[in-house]
Every structure is written in structure tokens, then in C-alpha cells.
Backbone atoms as SQL, in Angstrom:
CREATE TABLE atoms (id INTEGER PRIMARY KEY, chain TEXT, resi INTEGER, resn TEXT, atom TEXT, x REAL, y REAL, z REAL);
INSERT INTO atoms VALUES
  (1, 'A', 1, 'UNK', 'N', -60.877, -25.188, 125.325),
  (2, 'A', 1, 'UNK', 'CA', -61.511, -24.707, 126.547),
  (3, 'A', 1, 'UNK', 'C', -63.035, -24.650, 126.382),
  (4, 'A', 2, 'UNK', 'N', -63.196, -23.756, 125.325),
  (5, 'A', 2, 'UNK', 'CA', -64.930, -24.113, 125.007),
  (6, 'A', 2, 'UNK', 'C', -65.376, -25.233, 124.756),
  (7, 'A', 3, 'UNK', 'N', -65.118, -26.342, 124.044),
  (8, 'A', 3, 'UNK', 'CA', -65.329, -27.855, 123.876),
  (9, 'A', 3, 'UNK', 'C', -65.357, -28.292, 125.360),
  (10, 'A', 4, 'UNK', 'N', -64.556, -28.112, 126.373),
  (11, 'A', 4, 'UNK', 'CA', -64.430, -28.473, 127.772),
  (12, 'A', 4, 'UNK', 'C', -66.020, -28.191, 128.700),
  (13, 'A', 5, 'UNK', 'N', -65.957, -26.591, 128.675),
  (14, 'A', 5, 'UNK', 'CA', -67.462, -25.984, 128.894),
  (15, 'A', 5, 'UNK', 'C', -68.484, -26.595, 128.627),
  (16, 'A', 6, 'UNK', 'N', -68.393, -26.959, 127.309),
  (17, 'A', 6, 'UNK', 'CA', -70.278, -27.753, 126.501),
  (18, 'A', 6, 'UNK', 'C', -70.204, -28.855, 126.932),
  (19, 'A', 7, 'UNK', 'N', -69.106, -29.403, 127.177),
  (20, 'A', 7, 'UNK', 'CA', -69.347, -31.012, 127.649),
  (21, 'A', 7, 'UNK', 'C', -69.633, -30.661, 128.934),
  (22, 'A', 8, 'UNK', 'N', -69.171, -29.633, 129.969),
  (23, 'A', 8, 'UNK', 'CA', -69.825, -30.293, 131.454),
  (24, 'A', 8, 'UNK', 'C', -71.298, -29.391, 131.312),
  (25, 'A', 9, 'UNK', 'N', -71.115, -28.081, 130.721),
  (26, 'A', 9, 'UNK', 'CA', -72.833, -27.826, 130.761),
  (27, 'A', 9, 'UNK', 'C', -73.452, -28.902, 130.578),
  (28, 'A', 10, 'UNK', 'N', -73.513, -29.521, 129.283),
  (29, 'A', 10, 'UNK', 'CA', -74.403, -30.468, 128.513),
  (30, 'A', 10, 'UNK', 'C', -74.461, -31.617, 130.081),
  (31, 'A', 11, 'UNK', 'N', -73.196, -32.596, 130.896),
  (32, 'A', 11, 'UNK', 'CA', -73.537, -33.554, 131.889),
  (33, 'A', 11, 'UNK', 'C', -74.608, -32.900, 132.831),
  (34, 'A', 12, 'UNK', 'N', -74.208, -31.063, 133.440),
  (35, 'A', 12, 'UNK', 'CA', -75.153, -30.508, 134.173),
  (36, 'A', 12, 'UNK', 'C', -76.355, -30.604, 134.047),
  (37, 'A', 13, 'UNK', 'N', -76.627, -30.107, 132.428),
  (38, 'A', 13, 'UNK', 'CA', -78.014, -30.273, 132.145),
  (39, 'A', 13, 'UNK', 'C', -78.967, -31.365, 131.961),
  (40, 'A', 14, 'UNK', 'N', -77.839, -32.045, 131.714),
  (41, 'A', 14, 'UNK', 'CA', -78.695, -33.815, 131.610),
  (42, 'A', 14, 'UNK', 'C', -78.984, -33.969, 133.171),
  (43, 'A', 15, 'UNK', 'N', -78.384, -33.874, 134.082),
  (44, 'A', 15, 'UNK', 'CA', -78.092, -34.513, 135.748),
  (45, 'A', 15, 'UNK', 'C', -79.449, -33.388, 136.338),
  (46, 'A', 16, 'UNK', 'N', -79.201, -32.501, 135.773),
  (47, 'A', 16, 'UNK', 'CA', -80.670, -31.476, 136.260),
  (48, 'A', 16, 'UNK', 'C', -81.739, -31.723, 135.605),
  (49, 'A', 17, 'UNK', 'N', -81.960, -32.407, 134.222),
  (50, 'A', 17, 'UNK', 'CA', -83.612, -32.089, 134.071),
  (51, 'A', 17, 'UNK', 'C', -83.598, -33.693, 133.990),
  (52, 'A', 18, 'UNK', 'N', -83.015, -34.515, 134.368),
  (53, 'A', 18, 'UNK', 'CA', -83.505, -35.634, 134.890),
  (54, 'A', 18, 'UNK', 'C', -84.302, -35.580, 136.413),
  (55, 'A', 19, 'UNK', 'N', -83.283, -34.830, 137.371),
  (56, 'A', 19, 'UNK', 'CA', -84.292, -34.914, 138.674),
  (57, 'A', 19, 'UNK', 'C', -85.164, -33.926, 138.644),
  (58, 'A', 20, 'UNK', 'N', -85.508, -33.175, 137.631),
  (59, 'A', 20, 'UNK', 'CA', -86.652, -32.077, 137.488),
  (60, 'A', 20, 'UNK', 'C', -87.959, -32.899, 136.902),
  (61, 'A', 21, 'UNK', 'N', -87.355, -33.542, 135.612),
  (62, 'A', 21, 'UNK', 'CA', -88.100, -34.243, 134.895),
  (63, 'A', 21, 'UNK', 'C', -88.709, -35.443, 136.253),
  (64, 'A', 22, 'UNK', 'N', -88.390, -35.834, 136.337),
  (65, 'A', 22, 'UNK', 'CA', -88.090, -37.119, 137.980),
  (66, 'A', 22, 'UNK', 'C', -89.513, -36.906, 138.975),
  (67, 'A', 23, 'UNK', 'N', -88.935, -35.654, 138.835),
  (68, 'A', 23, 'UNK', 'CA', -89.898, -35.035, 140.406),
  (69, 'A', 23, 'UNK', 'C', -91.073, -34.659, 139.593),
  (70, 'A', 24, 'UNK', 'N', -90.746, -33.821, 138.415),
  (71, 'A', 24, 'UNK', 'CA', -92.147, -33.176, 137.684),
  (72, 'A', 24, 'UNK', 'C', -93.450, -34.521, 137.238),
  (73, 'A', 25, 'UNK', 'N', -93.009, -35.248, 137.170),
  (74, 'A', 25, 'UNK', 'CA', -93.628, -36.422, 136.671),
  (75, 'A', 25, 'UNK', 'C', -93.820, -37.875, 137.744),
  (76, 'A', 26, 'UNK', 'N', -93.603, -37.488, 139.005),
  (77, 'A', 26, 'UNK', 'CA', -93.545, -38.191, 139.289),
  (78, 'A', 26, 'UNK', 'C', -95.354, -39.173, 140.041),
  (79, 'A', 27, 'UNK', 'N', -96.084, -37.589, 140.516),
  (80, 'A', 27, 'UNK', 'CA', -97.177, -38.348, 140.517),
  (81, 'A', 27, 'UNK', 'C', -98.144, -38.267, 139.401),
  (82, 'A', 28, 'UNK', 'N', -98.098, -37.588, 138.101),
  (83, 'A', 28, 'UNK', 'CA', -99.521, -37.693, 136.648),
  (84, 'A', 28, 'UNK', 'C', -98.826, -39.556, 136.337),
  (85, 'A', 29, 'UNK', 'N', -97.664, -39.769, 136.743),
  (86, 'A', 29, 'UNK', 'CA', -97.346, -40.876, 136.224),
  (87, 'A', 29, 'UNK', 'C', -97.686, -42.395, 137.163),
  (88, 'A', 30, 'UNK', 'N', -97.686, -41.430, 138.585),
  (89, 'A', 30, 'UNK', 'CA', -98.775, -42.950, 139.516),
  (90, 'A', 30, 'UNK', 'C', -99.958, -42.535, 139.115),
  (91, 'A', 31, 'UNK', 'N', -100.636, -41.279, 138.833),
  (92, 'A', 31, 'UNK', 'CA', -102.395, -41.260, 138.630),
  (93, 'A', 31, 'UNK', 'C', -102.548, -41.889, 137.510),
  (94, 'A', 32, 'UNK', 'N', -101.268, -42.066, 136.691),
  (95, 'A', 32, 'UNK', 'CA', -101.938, -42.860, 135.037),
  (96, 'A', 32, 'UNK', 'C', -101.606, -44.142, 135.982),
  (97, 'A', 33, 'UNK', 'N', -100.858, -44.825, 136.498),
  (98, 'A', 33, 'UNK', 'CA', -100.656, -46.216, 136.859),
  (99, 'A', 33, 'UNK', 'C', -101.976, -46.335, 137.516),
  (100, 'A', 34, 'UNK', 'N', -102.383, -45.497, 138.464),
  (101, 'A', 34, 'UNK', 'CA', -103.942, -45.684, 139.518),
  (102, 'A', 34, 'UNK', 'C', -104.775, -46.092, 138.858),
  (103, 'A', 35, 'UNK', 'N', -105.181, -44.825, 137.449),
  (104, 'A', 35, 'UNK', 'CA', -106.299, -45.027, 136.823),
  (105, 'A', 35, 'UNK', 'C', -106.324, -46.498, 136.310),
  (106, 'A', 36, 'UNK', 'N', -105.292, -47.178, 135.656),
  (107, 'A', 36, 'UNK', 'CA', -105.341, -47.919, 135.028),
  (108, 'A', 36, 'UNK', 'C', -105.678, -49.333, 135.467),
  (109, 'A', 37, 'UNK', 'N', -105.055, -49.360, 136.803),
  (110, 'A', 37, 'UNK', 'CA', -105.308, -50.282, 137.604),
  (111, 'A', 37, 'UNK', 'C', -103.821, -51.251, 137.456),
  (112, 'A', 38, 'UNK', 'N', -102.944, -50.588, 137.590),
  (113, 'A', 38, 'UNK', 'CA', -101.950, -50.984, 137.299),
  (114, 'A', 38, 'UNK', 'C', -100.841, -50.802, 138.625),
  (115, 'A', 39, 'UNK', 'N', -101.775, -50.819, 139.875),
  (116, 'A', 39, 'UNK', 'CA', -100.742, -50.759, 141.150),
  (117, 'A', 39, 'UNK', 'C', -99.823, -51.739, 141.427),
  (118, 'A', 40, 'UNK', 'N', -100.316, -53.235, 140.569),
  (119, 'A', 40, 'UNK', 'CA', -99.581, -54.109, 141.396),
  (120, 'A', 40, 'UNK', 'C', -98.203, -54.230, 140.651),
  (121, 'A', 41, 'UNK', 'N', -98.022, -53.371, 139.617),
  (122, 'A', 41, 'UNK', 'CA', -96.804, -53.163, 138.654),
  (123, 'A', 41, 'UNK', 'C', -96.179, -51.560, 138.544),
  (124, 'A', 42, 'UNK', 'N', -96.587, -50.853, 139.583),
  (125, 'A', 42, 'UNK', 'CA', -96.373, -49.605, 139.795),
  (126, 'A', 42, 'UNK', 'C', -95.241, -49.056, 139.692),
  (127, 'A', 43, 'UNK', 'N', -94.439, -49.610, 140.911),
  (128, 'A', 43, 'UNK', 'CA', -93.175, -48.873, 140.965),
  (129, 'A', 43, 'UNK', 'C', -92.408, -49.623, 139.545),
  (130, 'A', 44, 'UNK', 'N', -92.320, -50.472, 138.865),
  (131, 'A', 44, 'UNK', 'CA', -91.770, -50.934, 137.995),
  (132, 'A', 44, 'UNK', 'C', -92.571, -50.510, 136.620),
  (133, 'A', 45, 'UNK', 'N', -93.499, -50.084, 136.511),
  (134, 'A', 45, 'UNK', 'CA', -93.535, -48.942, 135.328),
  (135, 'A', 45, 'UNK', 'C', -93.311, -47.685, 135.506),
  (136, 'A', 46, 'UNK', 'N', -93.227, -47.222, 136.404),
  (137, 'A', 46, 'UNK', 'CA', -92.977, -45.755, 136.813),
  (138, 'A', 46, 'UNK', 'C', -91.389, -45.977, 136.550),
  (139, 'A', 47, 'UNK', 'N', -90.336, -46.585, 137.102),
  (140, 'A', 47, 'UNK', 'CA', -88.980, -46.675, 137.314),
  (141, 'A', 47, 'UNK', 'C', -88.347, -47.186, 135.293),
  (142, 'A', 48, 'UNK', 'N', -89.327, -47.907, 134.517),
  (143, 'A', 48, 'UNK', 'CA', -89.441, -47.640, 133.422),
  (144, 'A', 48, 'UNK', 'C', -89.697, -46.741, 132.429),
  (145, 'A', 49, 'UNK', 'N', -90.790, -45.953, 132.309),
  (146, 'A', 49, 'UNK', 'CA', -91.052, -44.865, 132.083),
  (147, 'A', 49, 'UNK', 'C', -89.973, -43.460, 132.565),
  (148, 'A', 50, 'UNK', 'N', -89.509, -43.767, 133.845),
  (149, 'A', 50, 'UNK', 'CA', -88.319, -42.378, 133.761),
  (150, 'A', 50, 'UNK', 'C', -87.184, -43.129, 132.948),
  (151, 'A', 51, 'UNK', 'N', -86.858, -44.012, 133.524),
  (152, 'A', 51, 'UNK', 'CA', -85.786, -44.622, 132.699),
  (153, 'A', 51, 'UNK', 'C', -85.428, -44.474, 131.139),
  (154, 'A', 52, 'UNK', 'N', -86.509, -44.888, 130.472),
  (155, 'A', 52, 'UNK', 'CA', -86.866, -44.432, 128.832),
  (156, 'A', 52, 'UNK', 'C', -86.825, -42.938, 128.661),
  (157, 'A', 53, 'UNK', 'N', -87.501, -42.250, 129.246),
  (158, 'A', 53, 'UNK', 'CA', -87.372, -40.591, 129.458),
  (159, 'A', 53, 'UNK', 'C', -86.131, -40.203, 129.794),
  (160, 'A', 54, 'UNK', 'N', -85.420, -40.351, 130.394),
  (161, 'A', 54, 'UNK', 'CA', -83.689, -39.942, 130.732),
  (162, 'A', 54, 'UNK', 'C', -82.809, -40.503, 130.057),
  (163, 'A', 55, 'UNK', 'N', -83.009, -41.616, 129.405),
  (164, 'A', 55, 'UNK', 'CA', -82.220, -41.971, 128.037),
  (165, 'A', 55, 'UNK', 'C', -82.419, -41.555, 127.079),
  (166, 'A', 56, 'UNK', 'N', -83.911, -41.124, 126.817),
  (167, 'A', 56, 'UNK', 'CA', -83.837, -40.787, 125.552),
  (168, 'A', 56, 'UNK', 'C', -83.477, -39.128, 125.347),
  (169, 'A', 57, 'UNK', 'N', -83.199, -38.591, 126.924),
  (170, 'A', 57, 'UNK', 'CA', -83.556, -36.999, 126.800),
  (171, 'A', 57, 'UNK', 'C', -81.174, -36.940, 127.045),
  (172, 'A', 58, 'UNK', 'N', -80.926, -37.909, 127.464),
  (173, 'A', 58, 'UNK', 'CA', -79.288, -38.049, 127.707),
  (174, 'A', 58, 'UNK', 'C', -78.950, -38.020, 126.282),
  (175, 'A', 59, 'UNK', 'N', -79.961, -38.633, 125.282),
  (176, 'A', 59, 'UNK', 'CA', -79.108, -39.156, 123.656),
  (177, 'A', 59, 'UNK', 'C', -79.147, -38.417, 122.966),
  (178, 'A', 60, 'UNK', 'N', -80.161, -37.425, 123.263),
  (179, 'A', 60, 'UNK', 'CA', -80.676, -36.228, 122.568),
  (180, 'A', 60, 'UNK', 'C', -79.180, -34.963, 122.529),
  (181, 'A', 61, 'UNK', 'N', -79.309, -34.874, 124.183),
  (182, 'A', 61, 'UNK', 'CA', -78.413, -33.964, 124.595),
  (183, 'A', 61, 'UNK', 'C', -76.561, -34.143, 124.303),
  (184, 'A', 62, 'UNK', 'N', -76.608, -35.686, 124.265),
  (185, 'A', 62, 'UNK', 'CA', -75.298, -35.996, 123.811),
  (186, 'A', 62, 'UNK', 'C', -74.911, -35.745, 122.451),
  (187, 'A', 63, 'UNK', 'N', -75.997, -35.974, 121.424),
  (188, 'A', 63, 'UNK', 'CA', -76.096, -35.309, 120.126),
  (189, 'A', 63, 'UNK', 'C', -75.702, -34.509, 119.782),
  (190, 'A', 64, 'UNK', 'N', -76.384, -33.310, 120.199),
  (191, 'A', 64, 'UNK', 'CA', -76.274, -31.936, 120.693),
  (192, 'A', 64, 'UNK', 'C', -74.977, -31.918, 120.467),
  (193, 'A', 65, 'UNK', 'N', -74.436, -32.223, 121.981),
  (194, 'A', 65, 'UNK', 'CA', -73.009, -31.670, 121.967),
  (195, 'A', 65, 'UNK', 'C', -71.760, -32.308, 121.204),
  (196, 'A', 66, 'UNK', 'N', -72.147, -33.481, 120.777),
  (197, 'A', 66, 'UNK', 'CA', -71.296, -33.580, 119.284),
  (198, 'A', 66, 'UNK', 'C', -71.299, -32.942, 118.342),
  (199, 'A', 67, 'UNK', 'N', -72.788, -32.271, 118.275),
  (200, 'A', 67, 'UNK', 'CA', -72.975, -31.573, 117.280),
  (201, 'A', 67, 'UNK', 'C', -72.018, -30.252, 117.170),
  (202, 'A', 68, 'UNK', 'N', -71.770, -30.034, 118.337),
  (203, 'A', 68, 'UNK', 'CA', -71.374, -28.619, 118.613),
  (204, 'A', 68, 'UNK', 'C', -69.748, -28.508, 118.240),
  (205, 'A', 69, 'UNK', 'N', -69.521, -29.570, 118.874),
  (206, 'A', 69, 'UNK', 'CA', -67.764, -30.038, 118.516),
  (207, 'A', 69, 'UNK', 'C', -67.574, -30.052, 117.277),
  (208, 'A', 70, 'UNK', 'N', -68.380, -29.993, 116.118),
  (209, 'A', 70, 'UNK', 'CA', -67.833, -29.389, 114.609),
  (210, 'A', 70, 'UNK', 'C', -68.338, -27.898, 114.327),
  (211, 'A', 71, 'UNK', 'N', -68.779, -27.546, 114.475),
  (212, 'A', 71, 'UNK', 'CA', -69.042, -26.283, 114.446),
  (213, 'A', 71, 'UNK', 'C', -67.916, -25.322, 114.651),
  (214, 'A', 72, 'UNK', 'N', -67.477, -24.230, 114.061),
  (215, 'A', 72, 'UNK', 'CA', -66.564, -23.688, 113.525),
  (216, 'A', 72, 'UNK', 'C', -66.671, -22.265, 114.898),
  (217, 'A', 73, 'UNK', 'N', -66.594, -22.555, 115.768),
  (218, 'A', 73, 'UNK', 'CA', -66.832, -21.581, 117.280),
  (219, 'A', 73, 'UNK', 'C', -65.517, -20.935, 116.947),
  (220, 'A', 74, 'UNK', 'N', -65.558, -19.207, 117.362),
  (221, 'A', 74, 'UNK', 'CA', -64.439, -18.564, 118.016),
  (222, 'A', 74, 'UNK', 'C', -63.371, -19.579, 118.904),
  (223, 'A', 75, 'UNK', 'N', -62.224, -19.923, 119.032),
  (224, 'A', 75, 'UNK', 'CA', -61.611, -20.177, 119.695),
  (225, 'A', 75, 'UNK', 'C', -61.418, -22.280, 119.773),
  (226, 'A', 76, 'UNK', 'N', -62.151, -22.691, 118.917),
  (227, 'A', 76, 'UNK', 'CA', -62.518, -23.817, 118.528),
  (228, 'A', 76, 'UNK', 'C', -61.806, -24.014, 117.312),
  (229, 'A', 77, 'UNK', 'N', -60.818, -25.167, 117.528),
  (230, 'A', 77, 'UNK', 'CA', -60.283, -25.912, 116.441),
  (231, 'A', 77, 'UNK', 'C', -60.917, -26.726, 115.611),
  (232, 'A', 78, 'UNK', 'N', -61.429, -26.749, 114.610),
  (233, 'A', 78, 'UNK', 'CA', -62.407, -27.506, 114.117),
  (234, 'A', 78, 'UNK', 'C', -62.032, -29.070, 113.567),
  (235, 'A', 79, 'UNK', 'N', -62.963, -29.914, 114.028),
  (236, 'A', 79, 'UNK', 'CA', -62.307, -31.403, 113.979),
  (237, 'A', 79, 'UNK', 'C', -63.203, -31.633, 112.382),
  (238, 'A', 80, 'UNK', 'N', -62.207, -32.423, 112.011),
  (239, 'A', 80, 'UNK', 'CA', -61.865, -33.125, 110.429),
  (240, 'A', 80, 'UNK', 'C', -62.405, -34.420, 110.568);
């Protein structure tokens, strides 16, 4: 049941600080494309840049919760 829990927290939390992360970043990351002079490739580094950011913040978090699945929790069968 607890193994059940960490896995959908952990999808929640990935599915939430992606569109936090998303929104939080969404214009310092056109003012770096502006400054740079990099409009005519805009939406396709911006849609890169989250992309790399939500994979790498999904692999992190998936980690995590493997990690957690050995760990010797109250009520947790511990996998071998």
C-alpha cells in the first residue's frame, strides 16, 4: 500500500513541477532567447530547454522512488 502511495505522489509531483517549472520559466527563458537574438529559433529552444528540464527533473524523481522501494519502511516488504 505504501509502495502504491510513493509511486502516485512521486507521478503527482513530477506532473506538478513540470507545469510550475513550465510556467515559472517560461518568459527569463524568451528574454534569454530575445537577448540573444535568437527569435527566429525561439519556440524550438524554449520547447527544448523545458523538454531537457522535465526529463531530467522525471529521472531524478523516478530514482527517488526506486530508491524508496528498498528501504526497509513500516509496513513495506523489502525487495531482494
Amino acid at each position: 500500500m505504501k509502495n502504491e502511495v510513493i509511486e502516485k505522489f512521486t507521478v503527482l509531483i513530477t506532473s506538478a513541477f513540470g507545469l510550475v517549472a513550465a510556467l515559472a520559466w517560461n518568459e527569463a527563458i524568451q528574454e534569454i532567447i530575445k537577448n540573444y537574438g535568437l527569435e527566429k529559433y525561439g519556440l524550438w529552444l524554449y520547447a527544448v530547454i523545458v523538454t531537457v528540464l522535465a526529463v531530467a527533473i522525471t529521472l531524478v524523481l523516478g530514482w527517488i522512488s526506486e530508491k524508496t522501494k528498498t528501504l526497509k519502511l513500516p509496513g513495506n516488504k523489502r525487495k531482494k
